[in-house]
N, CA, C and O of each residue as an XYZ file, in Angstrom:
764
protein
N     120.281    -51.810    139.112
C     120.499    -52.990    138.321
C     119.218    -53.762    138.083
O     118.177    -53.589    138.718
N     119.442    -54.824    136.886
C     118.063    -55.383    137.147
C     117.671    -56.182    138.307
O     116.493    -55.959    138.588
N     118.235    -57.042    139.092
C     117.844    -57.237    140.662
C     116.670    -56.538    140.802
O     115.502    -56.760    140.483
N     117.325    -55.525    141.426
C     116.507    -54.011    141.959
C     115.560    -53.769    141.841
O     114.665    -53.690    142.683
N     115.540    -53.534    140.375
C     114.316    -53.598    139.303
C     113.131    -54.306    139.345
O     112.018    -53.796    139.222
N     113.429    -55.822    139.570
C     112.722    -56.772    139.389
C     112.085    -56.424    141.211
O     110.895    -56.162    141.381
N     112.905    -56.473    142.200
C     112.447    -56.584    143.275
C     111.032    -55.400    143.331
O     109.864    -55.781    143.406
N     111.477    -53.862    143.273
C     110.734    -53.009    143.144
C     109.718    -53.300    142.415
O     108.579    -53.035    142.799
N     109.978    -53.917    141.200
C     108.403    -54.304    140.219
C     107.765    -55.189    141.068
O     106.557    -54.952    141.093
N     108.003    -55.861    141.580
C     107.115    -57.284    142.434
C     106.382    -55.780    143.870
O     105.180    -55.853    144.128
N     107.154    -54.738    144.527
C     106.602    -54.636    145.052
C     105.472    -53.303    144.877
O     104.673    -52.893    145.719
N     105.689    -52.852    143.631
C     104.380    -51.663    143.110
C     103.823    -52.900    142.426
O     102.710    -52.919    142.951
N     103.849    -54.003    141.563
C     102.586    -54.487    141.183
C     101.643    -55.092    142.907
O     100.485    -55.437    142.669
N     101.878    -55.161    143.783
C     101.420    -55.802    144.724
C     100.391    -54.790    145.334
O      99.257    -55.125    145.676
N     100.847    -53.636    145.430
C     100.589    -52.589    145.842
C      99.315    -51.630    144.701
O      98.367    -50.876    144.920
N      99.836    -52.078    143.733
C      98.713    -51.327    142.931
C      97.877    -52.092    142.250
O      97.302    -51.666    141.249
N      97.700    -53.387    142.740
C      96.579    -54.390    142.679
C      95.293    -53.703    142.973
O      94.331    -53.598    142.212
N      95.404    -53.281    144.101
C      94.424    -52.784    145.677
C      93.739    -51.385    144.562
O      92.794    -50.806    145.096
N      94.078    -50.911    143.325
C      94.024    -49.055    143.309
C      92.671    -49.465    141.843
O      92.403    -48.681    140.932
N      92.161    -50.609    141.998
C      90.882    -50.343    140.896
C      89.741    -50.566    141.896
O      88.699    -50.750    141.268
N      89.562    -50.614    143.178
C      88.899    -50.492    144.260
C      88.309    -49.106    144.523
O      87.104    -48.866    144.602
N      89.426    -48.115    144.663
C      88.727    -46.630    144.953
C      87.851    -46.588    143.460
O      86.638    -46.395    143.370
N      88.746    -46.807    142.393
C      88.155    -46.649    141.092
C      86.463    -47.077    140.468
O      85.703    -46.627    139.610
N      86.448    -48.296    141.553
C      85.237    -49.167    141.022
C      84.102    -48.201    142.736
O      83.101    -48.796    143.136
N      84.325    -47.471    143.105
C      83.860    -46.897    144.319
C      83.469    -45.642    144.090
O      82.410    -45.259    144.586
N      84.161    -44.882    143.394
C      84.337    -43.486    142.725
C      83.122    -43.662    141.674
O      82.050    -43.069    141.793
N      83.351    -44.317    140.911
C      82.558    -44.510    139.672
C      81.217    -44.974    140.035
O      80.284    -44.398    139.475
N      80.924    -45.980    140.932
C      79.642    -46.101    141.571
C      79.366    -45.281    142.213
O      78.229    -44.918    141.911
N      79.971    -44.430    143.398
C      78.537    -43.446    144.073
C      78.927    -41.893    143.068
O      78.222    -40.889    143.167
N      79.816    -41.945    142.397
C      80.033    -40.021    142.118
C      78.931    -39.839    141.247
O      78.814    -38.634    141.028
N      77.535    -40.919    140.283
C      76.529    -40.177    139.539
C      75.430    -39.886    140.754
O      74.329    -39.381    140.530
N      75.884    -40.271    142.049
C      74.587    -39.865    143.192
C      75.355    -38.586    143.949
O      74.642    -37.759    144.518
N      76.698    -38.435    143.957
C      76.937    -37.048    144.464
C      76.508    -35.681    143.913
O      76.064    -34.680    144.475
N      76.958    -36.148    141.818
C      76.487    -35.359    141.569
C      74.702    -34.823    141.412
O      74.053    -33.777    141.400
N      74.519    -36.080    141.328
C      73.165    -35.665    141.625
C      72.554    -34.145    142.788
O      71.777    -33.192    142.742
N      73.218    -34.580    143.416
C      72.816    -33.922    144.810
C      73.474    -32.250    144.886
O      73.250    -31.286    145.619
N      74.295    -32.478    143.836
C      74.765    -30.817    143.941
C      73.306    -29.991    142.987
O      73.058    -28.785    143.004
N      72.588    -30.991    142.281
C      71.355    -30.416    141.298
C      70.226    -29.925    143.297
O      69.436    -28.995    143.461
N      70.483    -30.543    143.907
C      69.548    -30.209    144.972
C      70.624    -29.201    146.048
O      70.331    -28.044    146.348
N      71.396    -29.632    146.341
C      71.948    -28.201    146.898
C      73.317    -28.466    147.235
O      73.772    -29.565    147.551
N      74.113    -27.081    147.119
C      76.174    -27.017    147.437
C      76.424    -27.591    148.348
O      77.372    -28.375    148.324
N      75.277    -27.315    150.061
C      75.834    -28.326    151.050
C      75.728    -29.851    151.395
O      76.500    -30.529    152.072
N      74.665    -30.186    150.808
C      74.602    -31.555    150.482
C      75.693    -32.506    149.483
O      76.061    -33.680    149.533
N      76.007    -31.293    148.519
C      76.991    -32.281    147.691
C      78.595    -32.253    148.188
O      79.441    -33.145    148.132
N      78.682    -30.827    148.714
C      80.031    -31.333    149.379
C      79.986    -32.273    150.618
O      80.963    -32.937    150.963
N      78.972    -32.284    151.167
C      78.758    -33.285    152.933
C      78.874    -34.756    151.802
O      79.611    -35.601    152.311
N      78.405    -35.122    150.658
C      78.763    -36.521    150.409
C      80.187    -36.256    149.567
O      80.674    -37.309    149.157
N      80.950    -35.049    149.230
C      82.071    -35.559    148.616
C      82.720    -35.776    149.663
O      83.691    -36.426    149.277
N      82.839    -35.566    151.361
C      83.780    -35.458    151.997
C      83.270    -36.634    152.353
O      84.069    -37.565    152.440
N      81.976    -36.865    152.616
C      82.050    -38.930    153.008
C      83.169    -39.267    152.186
O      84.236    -39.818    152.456
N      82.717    -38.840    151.181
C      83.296    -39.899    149.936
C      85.863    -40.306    149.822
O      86.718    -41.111    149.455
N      85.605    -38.722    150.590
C      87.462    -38.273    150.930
C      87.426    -39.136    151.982
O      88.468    -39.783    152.093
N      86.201    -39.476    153.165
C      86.649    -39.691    154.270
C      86.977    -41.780    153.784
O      87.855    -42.615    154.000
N      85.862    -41.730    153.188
C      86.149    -43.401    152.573
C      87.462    -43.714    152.072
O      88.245    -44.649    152.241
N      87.464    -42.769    151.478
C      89.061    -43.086    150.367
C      90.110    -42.933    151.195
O      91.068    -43.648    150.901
N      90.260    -42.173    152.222
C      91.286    -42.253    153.484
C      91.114    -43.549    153.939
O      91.961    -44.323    153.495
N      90.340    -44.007    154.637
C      90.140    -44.835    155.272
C      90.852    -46.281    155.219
O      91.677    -46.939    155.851
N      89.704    -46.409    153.628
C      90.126    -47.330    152.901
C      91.484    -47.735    152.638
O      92.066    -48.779    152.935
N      91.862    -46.746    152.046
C      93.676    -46.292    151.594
C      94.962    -46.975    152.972
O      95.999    -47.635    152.893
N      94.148    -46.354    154.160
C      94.733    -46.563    154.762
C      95.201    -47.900    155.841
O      96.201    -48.194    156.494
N      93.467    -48.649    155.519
C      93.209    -50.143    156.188
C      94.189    -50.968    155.167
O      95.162    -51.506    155.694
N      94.081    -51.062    154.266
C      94.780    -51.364    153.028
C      96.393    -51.094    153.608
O      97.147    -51.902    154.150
N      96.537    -50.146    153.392
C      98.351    -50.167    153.769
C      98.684    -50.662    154.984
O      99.834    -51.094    155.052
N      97.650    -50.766    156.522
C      98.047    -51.351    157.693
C      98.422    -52.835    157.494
O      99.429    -53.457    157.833
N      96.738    -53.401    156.512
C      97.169    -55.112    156.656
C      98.699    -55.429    155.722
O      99.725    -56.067    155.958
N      98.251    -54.694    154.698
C      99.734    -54.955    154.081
C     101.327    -54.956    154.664
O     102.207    -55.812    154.754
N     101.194    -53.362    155.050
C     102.080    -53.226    156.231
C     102.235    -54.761    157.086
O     103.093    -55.577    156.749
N     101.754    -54.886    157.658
C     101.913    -56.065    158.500
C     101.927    -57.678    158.049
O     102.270    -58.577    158.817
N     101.440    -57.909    156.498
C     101.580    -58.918    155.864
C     102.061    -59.145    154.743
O     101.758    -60.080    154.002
N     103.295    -57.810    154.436
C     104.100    -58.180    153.122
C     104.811    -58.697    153.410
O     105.635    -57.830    153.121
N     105.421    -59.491    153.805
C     106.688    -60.414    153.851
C     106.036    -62.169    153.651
O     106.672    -63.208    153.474
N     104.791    -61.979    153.748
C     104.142    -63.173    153.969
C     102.718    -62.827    151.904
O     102.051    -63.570    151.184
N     102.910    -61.936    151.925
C     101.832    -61.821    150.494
C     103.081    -61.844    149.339
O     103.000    -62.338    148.214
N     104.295    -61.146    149.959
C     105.382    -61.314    148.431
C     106.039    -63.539    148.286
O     106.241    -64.232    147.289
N     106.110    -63.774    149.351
C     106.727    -65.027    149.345
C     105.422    -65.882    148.730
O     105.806    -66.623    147.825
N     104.049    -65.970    148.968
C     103.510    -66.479    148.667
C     103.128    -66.128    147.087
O     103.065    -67.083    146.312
N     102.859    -64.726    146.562
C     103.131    -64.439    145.070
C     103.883    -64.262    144.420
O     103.702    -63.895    143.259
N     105.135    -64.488    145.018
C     106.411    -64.417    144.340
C     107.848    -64.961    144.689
O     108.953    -64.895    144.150
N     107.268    -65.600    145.978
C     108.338    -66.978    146.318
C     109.311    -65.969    146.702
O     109.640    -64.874    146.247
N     109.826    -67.019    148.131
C     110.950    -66.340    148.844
C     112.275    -65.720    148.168
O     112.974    -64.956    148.834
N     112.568    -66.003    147.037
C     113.689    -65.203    146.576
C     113.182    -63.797    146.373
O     114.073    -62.950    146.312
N     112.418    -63.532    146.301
C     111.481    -62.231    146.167
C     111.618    -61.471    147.638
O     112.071    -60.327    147.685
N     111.342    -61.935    148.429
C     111.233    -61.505    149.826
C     111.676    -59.921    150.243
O     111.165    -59.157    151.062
N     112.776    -59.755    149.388
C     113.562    -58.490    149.982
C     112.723    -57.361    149.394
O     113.031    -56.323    149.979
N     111.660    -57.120    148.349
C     110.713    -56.662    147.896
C     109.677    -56.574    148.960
O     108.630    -56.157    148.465
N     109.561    -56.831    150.353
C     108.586    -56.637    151.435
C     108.586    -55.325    152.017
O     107.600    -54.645    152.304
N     110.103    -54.976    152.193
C     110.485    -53.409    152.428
C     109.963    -52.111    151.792
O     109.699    -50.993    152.236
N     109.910    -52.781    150.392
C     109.675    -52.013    149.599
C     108.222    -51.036    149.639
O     107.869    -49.857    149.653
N     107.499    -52.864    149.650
C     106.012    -52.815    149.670
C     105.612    -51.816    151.145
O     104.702    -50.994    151.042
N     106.144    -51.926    152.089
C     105.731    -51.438    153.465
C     105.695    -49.984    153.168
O     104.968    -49.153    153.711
N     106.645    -49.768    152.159
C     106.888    -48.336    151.726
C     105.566    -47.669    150.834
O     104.793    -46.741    151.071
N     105.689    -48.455    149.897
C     104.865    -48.391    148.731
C     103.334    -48.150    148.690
O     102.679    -47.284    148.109
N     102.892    -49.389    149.644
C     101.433    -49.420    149.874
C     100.788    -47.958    150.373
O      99.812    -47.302    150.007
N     101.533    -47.827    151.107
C     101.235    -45.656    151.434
C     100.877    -45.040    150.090
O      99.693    -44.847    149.814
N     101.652    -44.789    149.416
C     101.158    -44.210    148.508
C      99.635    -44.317    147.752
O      99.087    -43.527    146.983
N      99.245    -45.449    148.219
C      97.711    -45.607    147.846
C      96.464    -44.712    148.905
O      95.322    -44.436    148.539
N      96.891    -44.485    149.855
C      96.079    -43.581    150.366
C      95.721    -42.396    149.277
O      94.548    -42.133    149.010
N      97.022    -41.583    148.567
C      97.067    -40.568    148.107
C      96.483    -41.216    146.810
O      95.617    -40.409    146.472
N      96.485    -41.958    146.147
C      95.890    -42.441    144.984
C      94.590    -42.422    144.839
O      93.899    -41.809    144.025
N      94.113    -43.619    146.257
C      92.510    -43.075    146.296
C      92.318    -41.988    146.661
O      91.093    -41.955    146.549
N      92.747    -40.539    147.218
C      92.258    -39.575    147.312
C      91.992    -38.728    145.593
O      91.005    -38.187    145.094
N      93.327    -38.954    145.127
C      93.288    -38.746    143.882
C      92.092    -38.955    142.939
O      91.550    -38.065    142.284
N      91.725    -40.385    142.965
C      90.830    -40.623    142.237
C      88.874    -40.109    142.755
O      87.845    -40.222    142.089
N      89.031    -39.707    143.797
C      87.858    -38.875    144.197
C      87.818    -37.573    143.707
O      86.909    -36.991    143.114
N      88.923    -37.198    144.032
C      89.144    -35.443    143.602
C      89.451    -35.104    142.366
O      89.106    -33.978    142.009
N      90.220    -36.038    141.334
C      89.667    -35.733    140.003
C      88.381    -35.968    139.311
O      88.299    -35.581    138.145
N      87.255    -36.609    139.922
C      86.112    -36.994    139.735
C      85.588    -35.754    140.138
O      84.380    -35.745    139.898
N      86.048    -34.490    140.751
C      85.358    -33.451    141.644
C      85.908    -32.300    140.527
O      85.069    -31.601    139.960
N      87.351    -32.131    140.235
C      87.810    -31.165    138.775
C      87.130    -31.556    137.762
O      86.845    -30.598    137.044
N      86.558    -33.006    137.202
C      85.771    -33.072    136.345
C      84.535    -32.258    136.552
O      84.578    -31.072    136.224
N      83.430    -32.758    137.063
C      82.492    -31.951    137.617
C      82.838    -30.347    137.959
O      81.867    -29.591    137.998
N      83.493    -30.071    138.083
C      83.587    -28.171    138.335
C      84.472    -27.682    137.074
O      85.022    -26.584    136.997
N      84.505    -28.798    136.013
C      84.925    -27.946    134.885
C      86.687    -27.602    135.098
O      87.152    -26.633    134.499
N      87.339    -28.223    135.737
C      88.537    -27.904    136.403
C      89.765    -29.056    135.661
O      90.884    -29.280    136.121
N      89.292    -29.528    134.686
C      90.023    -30.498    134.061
C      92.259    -30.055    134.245
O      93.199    -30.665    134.753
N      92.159    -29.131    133.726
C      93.674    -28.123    133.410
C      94.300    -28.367    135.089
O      95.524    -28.504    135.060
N      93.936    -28.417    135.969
C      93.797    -28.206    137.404
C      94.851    -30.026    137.782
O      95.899    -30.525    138.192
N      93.791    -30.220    137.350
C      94.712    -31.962    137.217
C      95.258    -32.018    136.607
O      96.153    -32.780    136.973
N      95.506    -31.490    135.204
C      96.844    -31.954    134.677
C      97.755    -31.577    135.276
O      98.652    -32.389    135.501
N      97.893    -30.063    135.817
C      99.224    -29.404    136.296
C      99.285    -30.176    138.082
O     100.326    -30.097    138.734
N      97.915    -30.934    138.699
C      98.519    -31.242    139.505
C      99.459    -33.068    139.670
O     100.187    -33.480    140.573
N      98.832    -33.998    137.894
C      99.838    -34.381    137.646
C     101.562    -34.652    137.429
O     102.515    -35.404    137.633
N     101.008    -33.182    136.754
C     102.728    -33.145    135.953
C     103.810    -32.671    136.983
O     104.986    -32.950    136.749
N     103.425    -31.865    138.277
C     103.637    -31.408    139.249
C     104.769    -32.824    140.247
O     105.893    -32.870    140.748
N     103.487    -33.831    140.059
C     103.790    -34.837    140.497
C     104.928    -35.949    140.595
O     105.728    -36.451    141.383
N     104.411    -36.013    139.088
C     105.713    -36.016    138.333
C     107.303    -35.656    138.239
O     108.226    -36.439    138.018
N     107.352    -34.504    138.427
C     108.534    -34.049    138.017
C     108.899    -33.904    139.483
O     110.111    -33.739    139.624
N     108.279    -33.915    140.500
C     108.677    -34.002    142.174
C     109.252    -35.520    142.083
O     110.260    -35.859    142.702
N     108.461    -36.457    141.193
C     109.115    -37.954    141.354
C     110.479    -38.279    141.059
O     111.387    -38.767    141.732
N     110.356    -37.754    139.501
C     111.690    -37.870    138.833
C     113.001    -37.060    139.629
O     114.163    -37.442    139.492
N     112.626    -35.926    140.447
C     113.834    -34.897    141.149
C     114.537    -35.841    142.998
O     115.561    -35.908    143.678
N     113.135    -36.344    142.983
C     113.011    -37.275    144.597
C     114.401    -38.274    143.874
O     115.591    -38.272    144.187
N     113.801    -38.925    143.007
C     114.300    -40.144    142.892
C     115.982    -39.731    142.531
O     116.969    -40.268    143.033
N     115.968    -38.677    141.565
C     117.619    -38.692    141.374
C     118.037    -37.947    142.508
O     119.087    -37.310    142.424
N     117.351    -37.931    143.590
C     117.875    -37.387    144.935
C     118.338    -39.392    145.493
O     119.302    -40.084    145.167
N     117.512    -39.610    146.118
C     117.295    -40.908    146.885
C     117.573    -42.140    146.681
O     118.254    -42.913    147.355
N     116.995    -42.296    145.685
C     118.226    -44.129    144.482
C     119.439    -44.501    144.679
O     119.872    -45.609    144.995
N     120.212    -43.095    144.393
C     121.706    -43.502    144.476
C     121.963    -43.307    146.142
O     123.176    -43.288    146.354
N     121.371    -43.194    147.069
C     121.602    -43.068    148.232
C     120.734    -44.566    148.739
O     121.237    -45.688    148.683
N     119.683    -44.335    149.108
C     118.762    -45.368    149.442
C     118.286    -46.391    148.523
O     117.618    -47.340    148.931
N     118.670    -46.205    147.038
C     117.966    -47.456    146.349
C     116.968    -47.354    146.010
O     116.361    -46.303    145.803
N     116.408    -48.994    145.821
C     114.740    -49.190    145.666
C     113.797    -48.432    146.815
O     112.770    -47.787    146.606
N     114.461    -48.705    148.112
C     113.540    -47.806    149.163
C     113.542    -46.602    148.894
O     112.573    -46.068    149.433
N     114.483    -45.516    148.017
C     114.287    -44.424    148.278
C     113.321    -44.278    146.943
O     112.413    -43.448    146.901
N     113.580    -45.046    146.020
C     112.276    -45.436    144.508
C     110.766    -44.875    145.601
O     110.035    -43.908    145.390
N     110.693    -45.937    146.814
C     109.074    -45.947    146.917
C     109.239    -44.894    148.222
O     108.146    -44.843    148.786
N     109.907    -44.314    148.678
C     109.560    -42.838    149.233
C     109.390    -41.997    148.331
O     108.384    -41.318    148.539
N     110.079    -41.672    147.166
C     109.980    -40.628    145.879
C     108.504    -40.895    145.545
O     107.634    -40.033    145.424
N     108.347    -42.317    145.406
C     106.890    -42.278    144.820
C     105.975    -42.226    145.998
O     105.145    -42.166    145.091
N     105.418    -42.195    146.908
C     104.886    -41.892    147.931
C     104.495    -40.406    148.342
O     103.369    -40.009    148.640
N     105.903    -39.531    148.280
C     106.023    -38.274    148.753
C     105.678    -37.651    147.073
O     105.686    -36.429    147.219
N     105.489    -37.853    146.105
C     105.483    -37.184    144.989
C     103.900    -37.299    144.617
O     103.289    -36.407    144.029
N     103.077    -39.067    145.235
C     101.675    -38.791    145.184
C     101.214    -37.958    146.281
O     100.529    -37.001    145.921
N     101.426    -38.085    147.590
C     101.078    -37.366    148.469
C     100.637    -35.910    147.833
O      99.624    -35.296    148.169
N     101.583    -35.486    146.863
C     101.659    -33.848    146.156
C     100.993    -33.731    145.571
O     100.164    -32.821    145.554
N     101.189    -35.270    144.344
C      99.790    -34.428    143.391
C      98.424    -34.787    143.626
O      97.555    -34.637    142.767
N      98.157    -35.371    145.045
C      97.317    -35.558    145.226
C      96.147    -35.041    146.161
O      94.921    -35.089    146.059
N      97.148    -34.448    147.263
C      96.963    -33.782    148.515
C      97.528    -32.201    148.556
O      96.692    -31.307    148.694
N      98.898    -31.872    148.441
C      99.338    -30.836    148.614
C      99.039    -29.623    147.791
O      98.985    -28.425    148.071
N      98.870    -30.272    146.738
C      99.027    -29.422    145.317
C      97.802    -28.225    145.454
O      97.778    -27.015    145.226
N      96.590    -29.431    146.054
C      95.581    -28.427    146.256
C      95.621    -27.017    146.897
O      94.897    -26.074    146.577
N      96.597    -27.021    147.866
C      96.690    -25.842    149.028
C      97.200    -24.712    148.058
O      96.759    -23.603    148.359
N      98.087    -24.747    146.889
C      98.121    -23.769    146.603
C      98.024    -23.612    145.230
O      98.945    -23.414    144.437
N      96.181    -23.773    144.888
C      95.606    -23.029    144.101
C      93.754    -22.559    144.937
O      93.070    -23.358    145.576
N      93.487    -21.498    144.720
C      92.368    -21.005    145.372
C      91.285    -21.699    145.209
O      90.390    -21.829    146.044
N      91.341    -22.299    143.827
C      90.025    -22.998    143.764
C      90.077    -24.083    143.983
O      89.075    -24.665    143.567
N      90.995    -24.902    144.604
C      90.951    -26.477    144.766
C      91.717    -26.012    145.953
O      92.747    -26.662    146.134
N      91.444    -24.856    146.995
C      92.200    -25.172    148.467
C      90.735    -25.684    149.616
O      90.754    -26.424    150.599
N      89.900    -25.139    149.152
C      88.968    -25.774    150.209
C      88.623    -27.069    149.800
O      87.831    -27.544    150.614
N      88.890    -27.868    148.855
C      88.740    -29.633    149.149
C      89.969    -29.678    149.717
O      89.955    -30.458    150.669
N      91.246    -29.071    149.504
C      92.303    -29.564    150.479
C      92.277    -29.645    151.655
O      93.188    -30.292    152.171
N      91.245    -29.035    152.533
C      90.828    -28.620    153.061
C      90.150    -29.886    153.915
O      90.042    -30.374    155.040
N      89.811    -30.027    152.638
C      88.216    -31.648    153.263
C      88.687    -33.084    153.245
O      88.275    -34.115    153.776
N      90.165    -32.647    152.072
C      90.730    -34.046    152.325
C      91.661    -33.866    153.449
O      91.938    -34.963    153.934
N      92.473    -32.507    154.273
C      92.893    -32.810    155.382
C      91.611    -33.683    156.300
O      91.519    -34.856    156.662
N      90.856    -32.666    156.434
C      89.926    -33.270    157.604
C      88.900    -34.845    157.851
O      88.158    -35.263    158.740
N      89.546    -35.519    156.047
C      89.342    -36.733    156.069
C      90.286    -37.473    156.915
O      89.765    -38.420    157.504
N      91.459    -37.303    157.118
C      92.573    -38.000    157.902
C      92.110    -38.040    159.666
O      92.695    -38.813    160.425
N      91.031    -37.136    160.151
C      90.854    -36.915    161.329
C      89.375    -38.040    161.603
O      88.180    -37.897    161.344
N      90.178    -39.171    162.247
C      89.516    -40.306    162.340
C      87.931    -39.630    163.341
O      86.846    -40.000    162.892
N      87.917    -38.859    164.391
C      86.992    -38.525    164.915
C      85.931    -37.889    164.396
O      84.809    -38.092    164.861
N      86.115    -37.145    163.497
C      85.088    -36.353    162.229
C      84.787    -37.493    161.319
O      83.781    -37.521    160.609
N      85.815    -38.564    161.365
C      84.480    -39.471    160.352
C      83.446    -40.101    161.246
O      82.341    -40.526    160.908
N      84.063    -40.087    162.603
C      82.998    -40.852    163.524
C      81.285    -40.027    163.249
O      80.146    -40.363    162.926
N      81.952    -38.944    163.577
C      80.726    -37.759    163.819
C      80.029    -37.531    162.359
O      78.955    -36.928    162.363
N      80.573    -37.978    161.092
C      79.979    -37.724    159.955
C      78.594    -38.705    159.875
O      78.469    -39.929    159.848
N      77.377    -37.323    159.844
C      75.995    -38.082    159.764
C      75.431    -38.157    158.253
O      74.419    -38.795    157.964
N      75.955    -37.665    157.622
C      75.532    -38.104    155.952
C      75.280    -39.354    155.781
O      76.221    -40.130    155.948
N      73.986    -39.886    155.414
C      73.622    -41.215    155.239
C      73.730    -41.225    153.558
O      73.173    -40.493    152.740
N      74.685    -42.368    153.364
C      74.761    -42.800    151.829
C      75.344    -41.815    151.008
O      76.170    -41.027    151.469
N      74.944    -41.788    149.691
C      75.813    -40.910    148.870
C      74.709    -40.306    147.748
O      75.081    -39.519    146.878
């Protein structure tokens, strides 16, 4: 219903406030990554995986504070009748991990000429959303709205890679971005 509607819209605009950040991050260091693939393959993948390990990171500091301060960021931008839209958001904000990964790794199919690669791991995405959701809505609702969308970026953002050959070893690099101890140990200075 529109309720619903309205609640869920209050809690993806909240949530995808945060997603011109990887964008404005991506776009500043990726003309020094590529640079570096002109000097050599292991240098440019050691800064694309800084670059996965940032966008995890990031993605993910981002969904903790939120996590822990949507009930207090929806009432204040959208006043307590809004409130029940906090659930949502707790849900929702996840999906930005996979977004900023997204937006690194299509910056990486650009560069390798791999454009076709992203579309199908779009549309992929996609149509996992639309199948989630007429699974989950009529069961769970708006919450099952922002698991569909969550579990459908996760795919085209993360999974999709594993099964094609030429985009399985960044899947590869964006698993091993999630492994907080390998970013400790990552000595790549800058980008």
């Amino acid at each position: 219903g529109d309720k619903e509607v309205g609640l869920f819209s209050v809690a993806v605009r909240i949530s995808e406030v945060w997603y011109f950040i990887p964008m404005a991050i991506v776009s500043s260091v990726f003309p020094a990554i590529i640079k570096s693939k002109k000097q050599s393959e292991a240098l440019y993948y050691a800064r694309l995986q800084k670059l996965f390990n940032m966008m995890v990171w990031l993605g993910i500091g981002m969904a903790i504070i939120i996590t822990f301060a949507s009930e207090l960021v929806v009432k204040l931008l959208f006043g307590a009748s809004y409130a029940t839209s906090a659930a949502v958001l707790v849900i929702h904000i996840w999906g930005g991990v996979f977004v900023a990964l997204g937006v690194a790794s299509s910056s990486w199919l650009t560069v390798e000429n791999l454009q076709k690669i992203s579309f199908y791991r779009t549309l992929n995405g996609a149509i996992i959303n639309v199948a989630l959701n007429f699974i989950l809505i009529p069961k769970y609702g708006i919450i099952g709205a922002a698991v569909a969308t969550v579990i459908s970026q996760s795919f085209a953002a993360l999974f999709f890679d594993i099964f094609n050959k030429k985009t399985r070893p960044i899947f590869w690099m964006k698993i091993k971005a999630f492994n907080p101890i390998q970013n400790i140990l990552n000595k790549t200075k800058g980008f």
